[in-house]
C-alpha positions as a Markdown table, in Angstrom:
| # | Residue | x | y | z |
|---|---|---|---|---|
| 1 | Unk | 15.8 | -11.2 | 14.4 |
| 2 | Unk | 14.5 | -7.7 | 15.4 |
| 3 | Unk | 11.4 | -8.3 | 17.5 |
| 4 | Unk | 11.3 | -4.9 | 19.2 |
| 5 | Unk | 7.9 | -4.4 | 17.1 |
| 6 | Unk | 6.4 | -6.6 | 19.8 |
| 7 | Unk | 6.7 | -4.9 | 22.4 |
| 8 | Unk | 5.1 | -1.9 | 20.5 |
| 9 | Unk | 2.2 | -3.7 | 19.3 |
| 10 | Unk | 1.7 | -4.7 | 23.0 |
| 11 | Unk | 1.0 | -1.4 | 23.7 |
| 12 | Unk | -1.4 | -1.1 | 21.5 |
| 13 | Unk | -4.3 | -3.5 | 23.2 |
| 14 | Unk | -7.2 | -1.8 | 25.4 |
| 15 | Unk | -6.1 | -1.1 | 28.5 |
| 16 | Unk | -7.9 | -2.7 | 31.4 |
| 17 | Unk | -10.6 | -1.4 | 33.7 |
| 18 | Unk | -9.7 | 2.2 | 34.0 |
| 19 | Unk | -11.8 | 5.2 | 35.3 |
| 20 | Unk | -10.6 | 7.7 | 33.1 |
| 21 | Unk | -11.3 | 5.7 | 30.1 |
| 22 | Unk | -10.4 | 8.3 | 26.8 |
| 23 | Unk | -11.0 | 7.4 | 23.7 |
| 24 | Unk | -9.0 | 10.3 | 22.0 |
| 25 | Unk | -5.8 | 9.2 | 24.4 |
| 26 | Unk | -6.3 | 5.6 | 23.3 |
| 27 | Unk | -6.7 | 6.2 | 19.8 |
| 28 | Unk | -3.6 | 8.5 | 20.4 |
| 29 | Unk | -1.5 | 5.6 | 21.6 |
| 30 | Unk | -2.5 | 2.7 | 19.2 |
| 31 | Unk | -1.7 | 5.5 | 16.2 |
| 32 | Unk | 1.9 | 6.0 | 18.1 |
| 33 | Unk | 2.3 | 2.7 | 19.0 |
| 34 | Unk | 1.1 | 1.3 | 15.5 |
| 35 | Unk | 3.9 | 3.8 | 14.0 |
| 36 | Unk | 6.5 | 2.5 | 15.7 |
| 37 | Unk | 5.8 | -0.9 | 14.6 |
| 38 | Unk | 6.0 | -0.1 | 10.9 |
| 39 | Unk | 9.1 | 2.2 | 11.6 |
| 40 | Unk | 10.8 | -1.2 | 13.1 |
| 41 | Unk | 10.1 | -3.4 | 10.0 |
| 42 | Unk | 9.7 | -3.0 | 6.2 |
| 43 | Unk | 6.4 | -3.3 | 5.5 |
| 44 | Unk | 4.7 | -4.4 | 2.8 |
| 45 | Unk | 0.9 | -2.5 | 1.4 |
| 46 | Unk | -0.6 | -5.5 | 3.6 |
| 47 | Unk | 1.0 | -4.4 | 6.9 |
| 48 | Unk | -0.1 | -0.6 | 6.4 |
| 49 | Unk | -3.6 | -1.5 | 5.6 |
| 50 | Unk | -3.9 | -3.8 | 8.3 |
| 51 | Unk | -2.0 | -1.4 | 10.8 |
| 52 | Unk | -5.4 | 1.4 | 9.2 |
| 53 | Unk | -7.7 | -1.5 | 10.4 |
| 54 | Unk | -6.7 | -2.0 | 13.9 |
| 55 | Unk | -6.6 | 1.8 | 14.4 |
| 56 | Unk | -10.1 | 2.1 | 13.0 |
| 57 | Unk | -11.0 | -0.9 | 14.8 |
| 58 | Unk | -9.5 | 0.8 | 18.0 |
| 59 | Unk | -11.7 | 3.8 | 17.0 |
| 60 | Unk | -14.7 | 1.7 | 17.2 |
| 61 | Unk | -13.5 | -0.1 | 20.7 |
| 62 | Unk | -13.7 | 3.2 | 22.1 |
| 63 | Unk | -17.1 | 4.5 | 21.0 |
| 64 | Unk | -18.6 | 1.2 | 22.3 |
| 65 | Unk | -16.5 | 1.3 | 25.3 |
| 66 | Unk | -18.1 | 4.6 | 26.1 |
| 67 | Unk | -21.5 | 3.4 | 24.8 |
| 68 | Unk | -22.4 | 1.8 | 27.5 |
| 69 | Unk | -23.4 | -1.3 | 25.7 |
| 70 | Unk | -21.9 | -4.7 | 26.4 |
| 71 | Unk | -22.7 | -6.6 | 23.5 |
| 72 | Unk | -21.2 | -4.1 | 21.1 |
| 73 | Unk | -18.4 | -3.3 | 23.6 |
| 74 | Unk | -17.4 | -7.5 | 23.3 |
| 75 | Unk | -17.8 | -7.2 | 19.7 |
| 76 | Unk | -15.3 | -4.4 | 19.1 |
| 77 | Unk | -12.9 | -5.7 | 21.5 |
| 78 | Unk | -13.3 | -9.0 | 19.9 |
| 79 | Unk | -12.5 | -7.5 | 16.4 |
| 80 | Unk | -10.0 | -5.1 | 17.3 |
| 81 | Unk | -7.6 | -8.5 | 18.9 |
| 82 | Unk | -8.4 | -10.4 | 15.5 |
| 83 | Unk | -7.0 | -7.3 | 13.6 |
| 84 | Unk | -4.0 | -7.1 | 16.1 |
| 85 | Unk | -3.4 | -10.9 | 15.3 |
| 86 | Unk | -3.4 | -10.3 | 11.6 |
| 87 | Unk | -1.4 | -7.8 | 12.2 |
| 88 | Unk | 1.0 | -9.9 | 14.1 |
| 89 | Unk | 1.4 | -12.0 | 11.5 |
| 90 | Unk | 2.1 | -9.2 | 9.2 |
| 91 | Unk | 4.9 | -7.8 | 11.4 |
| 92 | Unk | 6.0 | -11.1 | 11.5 |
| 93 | Unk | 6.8 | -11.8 | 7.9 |
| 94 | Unk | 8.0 | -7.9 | 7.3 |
| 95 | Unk | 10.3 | -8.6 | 10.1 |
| 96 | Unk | 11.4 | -11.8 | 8.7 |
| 97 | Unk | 12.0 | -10.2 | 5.1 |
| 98 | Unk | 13.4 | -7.2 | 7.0 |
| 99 | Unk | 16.3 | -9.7 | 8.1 |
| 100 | Unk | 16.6 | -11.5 | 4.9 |
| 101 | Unk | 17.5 | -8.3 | 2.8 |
| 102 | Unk | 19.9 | -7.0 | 5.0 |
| 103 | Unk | 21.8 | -10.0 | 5.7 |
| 104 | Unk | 22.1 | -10.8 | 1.5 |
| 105 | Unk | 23.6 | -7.2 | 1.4 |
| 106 | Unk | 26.3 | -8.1 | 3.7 |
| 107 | Unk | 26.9 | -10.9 | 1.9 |
């Protein structure tokens, strides 16, 4: 089964405790990264609107980041992992469907 998605999606989580903290570069690489992902699989209307809500989501991790606020900093990082997951499981069934077409053409 073609996984490479994963490591994609990976990608695609906040980075750590960084100085140089952008959120333009961020929301650069989870748009790239998010790409890739649905370039990998074939995805249904679910997996492109949930791929749009982790990249907004990511958008909003990076304004609180900056913010200076910890509550709402916790809250976006919170809700931009729970739109990952979804997401996950998205990629997960496109990937499995991906699979299942190709191997009924070769049969």
């Amino acid at each position: 089964m073609n996984q490479h998605w994963k490591r994609f999606l990976a990608r695609s989580t906040p980075p750590g405790a960084i100085l140089n903290f952008s959120v333009d570069e961020f929301m650069l690489e989870v748009a790239i990264n998010l790409r890739h992902c649905l370039n990998l699989v074939q995805p249904t209307q679910e997996c492109i609107d949930l791929a749009e809500l982790v990249l907004l989501r990511a958008k909003h991790y990076g304004e609180a980041r900056m913010s200076d606020k910890s509550r709402l900093f916790a809250e976006a990082e919170d809700a931009l992992a729970q739109a990952t997951r979804l997401l996950e499981i998205e990629l997960e069934y496109c990937s499995s469907r991906g699979v299942k077409s190709s191997c009924k053409q070769v049969a």
